[in-house]
C-alpha positions as CSV (number, residue, x, y, z in Angstrom):
1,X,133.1,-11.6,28.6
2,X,130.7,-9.5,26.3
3,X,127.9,-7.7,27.7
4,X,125.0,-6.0,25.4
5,X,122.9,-3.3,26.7
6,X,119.8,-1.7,25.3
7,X,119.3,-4.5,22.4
8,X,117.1,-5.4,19.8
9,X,117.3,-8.0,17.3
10,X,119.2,-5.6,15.0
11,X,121.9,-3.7,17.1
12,X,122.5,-3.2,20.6
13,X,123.3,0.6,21.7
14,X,126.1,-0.7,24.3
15,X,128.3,-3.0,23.9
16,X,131.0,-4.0,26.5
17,X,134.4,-6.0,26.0
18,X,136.0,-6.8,29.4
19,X,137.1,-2.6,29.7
20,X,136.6,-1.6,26.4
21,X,132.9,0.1,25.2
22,X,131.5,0.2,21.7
23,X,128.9,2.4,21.3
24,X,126.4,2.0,18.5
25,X,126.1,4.9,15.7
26,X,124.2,8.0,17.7
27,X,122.2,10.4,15.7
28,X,120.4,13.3,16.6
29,X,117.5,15.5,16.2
30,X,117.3,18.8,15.2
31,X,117.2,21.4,12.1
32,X,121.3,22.5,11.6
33,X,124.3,20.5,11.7
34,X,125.2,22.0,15.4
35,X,121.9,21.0,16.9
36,X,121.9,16.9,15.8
37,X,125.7,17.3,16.8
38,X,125.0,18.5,20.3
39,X,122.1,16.1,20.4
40,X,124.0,13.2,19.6
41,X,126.4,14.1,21.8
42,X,124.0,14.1,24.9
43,X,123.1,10.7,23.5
44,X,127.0,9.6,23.5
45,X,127.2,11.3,27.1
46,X,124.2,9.0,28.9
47,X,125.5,5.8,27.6
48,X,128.5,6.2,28.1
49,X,127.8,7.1,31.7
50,X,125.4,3.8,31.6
51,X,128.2,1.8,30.2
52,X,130.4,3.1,33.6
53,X,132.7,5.6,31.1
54,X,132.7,9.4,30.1
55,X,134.3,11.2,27.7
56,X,137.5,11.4,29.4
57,X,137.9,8.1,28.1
58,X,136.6,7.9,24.6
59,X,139.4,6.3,22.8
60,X,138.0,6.3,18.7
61,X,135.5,8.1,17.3
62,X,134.4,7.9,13.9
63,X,131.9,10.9,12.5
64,X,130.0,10.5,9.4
65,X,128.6,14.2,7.7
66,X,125.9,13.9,5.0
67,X,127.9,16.7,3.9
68,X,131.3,17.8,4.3
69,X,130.1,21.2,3.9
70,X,128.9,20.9,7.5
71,X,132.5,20.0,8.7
72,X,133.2,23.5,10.0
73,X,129.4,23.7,12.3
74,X,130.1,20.4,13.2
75,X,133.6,20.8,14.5
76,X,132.7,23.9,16.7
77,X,130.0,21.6,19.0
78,X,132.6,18.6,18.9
79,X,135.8,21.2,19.8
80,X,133.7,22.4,22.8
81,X,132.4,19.2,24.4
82,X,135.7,17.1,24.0
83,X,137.4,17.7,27.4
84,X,141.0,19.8,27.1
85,X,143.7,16.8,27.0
86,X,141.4,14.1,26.1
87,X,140.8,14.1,22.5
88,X,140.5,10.7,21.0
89,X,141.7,9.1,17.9
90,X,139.1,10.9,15.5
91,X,138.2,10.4,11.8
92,X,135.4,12.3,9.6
93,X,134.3,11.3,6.5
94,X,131.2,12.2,4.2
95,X,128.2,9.2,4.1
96,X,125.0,9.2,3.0
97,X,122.9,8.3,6.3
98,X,119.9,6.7,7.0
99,X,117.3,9.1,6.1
100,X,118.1,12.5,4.7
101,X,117.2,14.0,7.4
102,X,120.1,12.4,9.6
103,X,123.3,15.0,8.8
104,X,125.7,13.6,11.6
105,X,126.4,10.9,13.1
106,X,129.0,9.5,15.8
107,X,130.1,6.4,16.6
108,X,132.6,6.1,19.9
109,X,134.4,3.6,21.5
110,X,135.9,4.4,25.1
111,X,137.6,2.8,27.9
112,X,136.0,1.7,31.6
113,X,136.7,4.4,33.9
114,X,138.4,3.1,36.5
């Protein structure tokens, strides 16, 4: 069974797969690399928690830098949210996003907590 949460005729935010959660690309606001990071993250954090998941269970997450000069910023807010033993499959790669003033973003996908 697929469910979609938070959907518009574009994208939804949620997306469930029996006990498996896709998460829609998060983005955040702010004027350095380590604020949208954080940001996002808060965003990755609520639905994730709406979607009946955390971050304990993240299983992939793909992050997309405008600039791969901001790996190092980036990597410090990402290092201290990711809870100790549960880091997921990760890749980072340099994109040009949405609007230049997008400089991260995240895309997760995570387990059901059970």
């Amino acid at each position: 069974m697929i469910e979609r949460h938070k959907t518009t005729d574009r994208m939804s935010q949620i997306v469930r797969h029996n006990d498996t959660i896709y998460l829609a690309g998060q983005v955040g606001k702010g004027d350095t690399v380590a604020a949208q990071t954080a940001d996002c993250l808060d965003c990755v954090d609520a639905l994730l928690k709406e979607a009946g998941s955390s971050r304990e269970h993240i299983l992939q997450a793909v992050i997309w830098l405008a600039d791969m000069a901001d790996f190092a910023e980036m990597n410090a807010v990402w290092d201290a949210w990711v809870p100790k033993g549960h880091a997921p499959a990760r890749a980072t790669g340099e994109a040009k996003l949405a609007t230049p003033d997008f400089r991260v973003e995240v895309i997760v996908i995570a387990a059901v907590a059970n």
